[in-house]
N, C-alpha and C positions, 0 to 999 in steps of 0.2 A: 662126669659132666659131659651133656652132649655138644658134640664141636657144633659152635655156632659163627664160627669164621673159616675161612679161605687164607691159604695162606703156602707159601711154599721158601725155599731156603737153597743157595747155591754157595760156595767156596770154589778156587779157585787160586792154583801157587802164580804169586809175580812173574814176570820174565826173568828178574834176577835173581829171583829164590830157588836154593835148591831143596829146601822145604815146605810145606803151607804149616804155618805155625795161628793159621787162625782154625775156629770153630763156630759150631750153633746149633741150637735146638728149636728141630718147630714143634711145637707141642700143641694141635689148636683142639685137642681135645681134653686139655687141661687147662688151656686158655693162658702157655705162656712161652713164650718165645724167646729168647738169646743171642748174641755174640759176644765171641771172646776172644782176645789179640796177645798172643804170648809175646812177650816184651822183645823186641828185635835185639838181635847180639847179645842175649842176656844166654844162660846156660838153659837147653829143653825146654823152649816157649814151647815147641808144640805138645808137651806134655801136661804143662801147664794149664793151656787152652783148654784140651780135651780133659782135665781133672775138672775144669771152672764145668764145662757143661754138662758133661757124667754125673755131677753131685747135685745139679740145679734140674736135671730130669727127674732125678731119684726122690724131687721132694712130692709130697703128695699133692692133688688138685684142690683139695675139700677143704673148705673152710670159707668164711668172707673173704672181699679184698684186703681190709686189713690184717687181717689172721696171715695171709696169704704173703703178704705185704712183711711182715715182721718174719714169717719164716725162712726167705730170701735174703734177707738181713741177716739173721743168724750163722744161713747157709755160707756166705758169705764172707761174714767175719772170720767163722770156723775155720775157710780157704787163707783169710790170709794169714792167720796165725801158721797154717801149717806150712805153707809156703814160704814164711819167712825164718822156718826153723834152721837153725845151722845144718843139721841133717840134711836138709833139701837144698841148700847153698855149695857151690864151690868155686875158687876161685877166688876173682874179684864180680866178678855176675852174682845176677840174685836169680832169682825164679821166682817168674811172677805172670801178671794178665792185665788185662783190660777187662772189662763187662759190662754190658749194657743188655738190660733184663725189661720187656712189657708184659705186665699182665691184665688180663682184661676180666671182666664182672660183669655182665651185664652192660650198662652203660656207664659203667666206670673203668676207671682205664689207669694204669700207676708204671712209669717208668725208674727204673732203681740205677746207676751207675757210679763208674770207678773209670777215670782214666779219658782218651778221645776217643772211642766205638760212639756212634752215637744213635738215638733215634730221630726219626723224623715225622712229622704227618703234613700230608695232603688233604687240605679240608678246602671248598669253596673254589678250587681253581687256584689257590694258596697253598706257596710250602713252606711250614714253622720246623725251625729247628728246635725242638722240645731238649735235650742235653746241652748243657755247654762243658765243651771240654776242660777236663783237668790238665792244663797241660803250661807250658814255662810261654806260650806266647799268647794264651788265653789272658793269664795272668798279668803279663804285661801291658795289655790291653786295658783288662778291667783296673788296675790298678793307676791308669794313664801317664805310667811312666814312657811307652812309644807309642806312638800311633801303628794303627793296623798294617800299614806297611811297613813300615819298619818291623815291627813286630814279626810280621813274616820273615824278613830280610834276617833278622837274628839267625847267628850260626845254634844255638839251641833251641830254636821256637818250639821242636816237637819233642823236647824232653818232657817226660810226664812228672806232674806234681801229686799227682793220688794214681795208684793201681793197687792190685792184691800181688800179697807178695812184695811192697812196697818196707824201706826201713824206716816209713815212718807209723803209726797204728792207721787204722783203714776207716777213711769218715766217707761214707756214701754220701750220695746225694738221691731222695726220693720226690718226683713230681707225681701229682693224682690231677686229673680231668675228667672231663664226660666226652662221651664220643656222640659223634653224629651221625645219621645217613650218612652215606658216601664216603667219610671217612678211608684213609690207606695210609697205615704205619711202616717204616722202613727203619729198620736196624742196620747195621752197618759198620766193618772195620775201614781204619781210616785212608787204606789201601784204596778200597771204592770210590770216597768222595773226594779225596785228593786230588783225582783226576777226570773230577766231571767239575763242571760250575752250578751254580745257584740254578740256575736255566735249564741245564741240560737234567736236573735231576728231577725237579718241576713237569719235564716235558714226559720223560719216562715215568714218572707215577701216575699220570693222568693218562697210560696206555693200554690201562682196560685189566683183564685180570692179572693174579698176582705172577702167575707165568710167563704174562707175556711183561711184564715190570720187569723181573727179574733180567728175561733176555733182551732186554732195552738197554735196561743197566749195564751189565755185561759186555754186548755187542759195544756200546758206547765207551767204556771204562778200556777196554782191551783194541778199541783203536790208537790210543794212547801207547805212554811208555809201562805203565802197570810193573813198574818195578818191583810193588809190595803187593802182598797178598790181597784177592780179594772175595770181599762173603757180604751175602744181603741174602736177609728173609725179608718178604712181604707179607704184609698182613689187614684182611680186608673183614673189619666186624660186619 
């Protein structure tokens, strides 16, 4: 498949980590891209991470989007089964990830995920958050037991409710769209948006290639406390 996008990929350990326990694939000549957030405090996230992205390169480019679309899926599932095996477990920790997968087609476009990684696009001068996190304050939200502050304010808001490697079986969530001119998608562990606003994220996609996105983000994210890890690909169909 010839690369018909732009696109490039940073990571980055927190100030308070003494590991980067994230990952990501830029693939824009197979037209598919990644992040993946190994579960903080859990046992070998960053083993974790880097298994989610090692097996999701390995898959082939060839097929339609949904062909393509279903072998992600599978790849996936595959992950959490093995991750959740007692062999890969110890302690009281699990081993596990986050993942937030775009693939592009032409003018088709499919976002696959597990967990808070999320994607984003910049279309019209507009930034949509295309995922919505799997997570204990997302939840709370949609289900209008707190309002959104509150919901933040909860001492568990960023416990995940879906990851791989999770004890409970693994239900993806898959979005498909069409892309437009100008279009610019952002992957992203939660480390990165944590510590920018709705604004500030907005201002840096609309900052010309994906390079210089990247080092917008970044320079932006790391004048902060950047406690948690941080990773963003860009990607411009």
């Amino acid at each position: 498949m010839p690369a018909r996008w732009r696109s490039i990929g940073r990571t980055s350990r927190g100030k308070m980590r003494a590991r980067n326990e994230d990952a990501f694939f830029d693939g824009p000549q197979r037209g598919c891209w990644a992040v993946a957030d190994g579960m903080g405090g859990h046992r070998a996230g960053d083993v974790a991470s880097q298994w989610v992205i090692s097996s999701l390169a390995a898959l082939p480019g060839q097929g339609s989007l949904d062909e393509r679309v279903e072998a992600v899926r599978r790849c996936l599932r595959w992950l959490d089964c093995r991750l959740g095996q007692p062999a890969q477990q110890a302690g009281e920790g699990i081993m596990g990830s986050t993942v937030v997968v775009l693939l592009l087609d032409g003018q088709r476009a499919a976002c696959i995920w597990a967990g808070d990684s999320r994607c984003y696009l910049w279309r019209g001068r507009r930034l949509y958050q295309l995922s919505r996190d799997h997570s204990l304050r997302q939840h709370l939200m949609d289900t209008q037991q707190l309002s959104p502050e509150q919901a933040r304010a909860h001492p568990d808001a960023r416990a995940l409710t879906r990851a791989l490697g999770g004890r409970q079986p693994l239900s993806l969530e898959v979005l498909e769209l069409s892309t437009h001119p100008g279009d610019v998608f952002l992957l992203c562990s939660d480390g990165l948006y944590q510590g920018l606003s709705h604004g500030e994220l907005g201002r840096a996609l609309n900052a010309g290639t994906p390079r210089q996105v990247v080092d917008r983000l970044f320079a932006d994210a790391l004048r902060g406390p950047a406690r948690d890890d941080l990773t963003a690909v860009v990607v411009q169909p």
